[in-house]
C-alpha positions as CSV (number, residue, x, y, z in Angstrom):
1,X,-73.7,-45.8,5.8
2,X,-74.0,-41.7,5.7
3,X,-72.6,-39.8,8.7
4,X,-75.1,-37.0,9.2
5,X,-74.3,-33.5,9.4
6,X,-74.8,-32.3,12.6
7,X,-77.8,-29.8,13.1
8,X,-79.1,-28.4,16.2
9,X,-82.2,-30.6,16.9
10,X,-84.4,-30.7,19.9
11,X,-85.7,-34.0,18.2
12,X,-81.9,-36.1,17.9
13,X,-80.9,-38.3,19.6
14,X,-78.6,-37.6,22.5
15,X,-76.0,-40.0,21.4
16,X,-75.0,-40.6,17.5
17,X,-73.3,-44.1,17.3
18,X,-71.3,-44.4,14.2
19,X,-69.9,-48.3,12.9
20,X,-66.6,-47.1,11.4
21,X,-65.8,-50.0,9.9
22,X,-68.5,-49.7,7.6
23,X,-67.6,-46.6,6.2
24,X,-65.8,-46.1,3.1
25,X,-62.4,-45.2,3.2
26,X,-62.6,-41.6,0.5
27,X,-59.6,-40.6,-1.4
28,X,-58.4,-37.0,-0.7
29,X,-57.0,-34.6,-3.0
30,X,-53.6,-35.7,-1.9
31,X,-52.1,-38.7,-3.5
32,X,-51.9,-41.2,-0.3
33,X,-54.1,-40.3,2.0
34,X,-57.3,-41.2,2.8
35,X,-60.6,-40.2,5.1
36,X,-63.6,-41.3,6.8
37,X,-65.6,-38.6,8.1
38,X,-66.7,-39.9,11.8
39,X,-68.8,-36.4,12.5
40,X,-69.0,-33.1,10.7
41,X,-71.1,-29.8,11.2
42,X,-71.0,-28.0,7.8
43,X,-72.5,-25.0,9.3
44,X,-69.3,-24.5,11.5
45,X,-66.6,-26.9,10.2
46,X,-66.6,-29.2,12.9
47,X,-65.3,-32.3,12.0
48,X,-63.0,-35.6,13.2
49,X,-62.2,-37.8,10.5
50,X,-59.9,-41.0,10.6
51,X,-57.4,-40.8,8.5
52,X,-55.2,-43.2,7.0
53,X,-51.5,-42.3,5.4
54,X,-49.8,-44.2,3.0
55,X,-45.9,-44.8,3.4
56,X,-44.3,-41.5,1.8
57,X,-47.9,-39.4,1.8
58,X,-46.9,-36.0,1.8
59,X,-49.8,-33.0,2.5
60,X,-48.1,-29.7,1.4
61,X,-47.8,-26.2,3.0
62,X,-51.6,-25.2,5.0
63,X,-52.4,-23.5,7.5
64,X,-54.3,-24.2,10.2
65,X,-57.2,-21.9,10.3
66,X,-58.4,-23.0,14.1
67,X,-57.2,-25.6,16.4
68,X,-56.5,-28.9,15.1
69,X,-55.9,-32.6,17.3
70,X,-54.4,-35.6,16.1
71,X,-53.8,-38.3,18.0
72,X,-51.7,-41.6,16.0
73,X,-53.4,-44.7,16.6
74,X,-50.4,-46.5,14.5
75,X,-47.1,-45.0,12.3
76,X,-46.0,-42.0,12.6
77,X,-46.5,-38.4,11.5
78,X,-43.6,-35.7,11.1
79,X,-43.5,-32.2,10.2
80,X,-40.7,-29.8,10.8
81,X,-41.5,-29.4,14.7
82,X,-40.8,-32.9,15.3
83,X,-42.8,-36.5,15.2
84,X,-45.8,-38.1,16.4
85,X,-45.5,-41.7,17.0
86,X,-48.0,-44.3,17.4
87,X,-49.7,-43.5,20.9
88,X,-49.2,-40.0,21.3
89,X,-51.4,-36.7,20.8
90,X,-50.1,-33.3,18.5
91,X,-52.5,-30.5,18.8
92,X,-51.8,-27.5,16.1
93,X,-52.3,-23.9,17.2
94,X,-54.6,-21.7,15.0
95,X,-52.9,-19.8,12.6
96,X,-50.0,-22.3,12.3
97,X,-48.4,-23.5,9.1
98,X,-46.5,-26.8,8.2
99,X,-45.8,-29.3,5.7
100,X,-47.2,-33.1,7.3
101,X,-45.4,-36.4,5.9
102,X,-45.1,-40.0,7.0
103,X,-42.0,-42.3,6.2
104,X,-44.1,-45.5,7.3
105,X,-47.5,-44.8,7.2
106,X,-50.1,-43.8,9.7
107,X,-54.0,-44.3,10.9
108,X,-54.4,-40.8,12.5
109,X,-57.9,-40.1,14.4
110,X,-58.4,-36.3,13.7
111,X,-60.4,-33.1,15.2
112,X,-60.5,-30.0,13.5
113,X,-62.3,-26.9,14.4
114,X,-62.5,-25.6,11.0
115,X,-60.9,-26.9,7.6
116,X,-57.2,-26.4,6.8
117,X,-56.4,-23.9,4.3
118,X,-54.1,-24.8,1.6
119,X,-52.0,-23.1,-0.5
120,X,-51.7,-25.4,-3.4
């Protein structure tokens, strides 16, 4: 199943119902962690993607061009501010910069506003 790229329509549907399970989980650049892309507006960089960590994934040094929300469905997620367990909600102002690891694994489910930038 695609998820469609959100475009102003007059002719869409007012609600877009997406069966998650049936989406492939895609392997990120980053050994260890993985995406499915629940909505995203290429024109703006929109997105939320659920994302799944491996124990010891480690995404390096980015910044966070706009806003970004994560809130843990299970795990945890660390960076050098503190960590988000399983239940609870981080949101990332723009501009910010951090390393993001897990020790045990995670299934994040996450909103950005635009893509990170990274400085690998």
């Amino acid at each position: 199943m695609n998820v469609e790229t959100l475009i102003p329509d007059s002719t869409a549907p007012d609600s877009t119902y997406v069966d998650v399970e049936k989406l492939p989980w895609e392997k990120t650049r980053f050994p260890g962690i993985e995406s499915k892309t629940l909505m995203e507006n290429k024109a703006t960089g929109l997105s939320t993607l659920l994302m799944r960590w491996a124990p010891g994934a480690h995404l390096p040094r980015h910044e966070h061009v706009e806003i970004e929300q994560s809130y843990l469905i299970s795990g945890s997620l660390a960076d050098h501010a503190g960590v988000c367990r399983a239940g609870q909600y981080v949101w990332r102002r723009a501009g910010s910069r951090h390393d993001a690891w897990t020790d045990e694994g995670c299934l994040v489910l996450a909103v950005f506003l635009k893509p990170n930038q990274f400085f690998d």
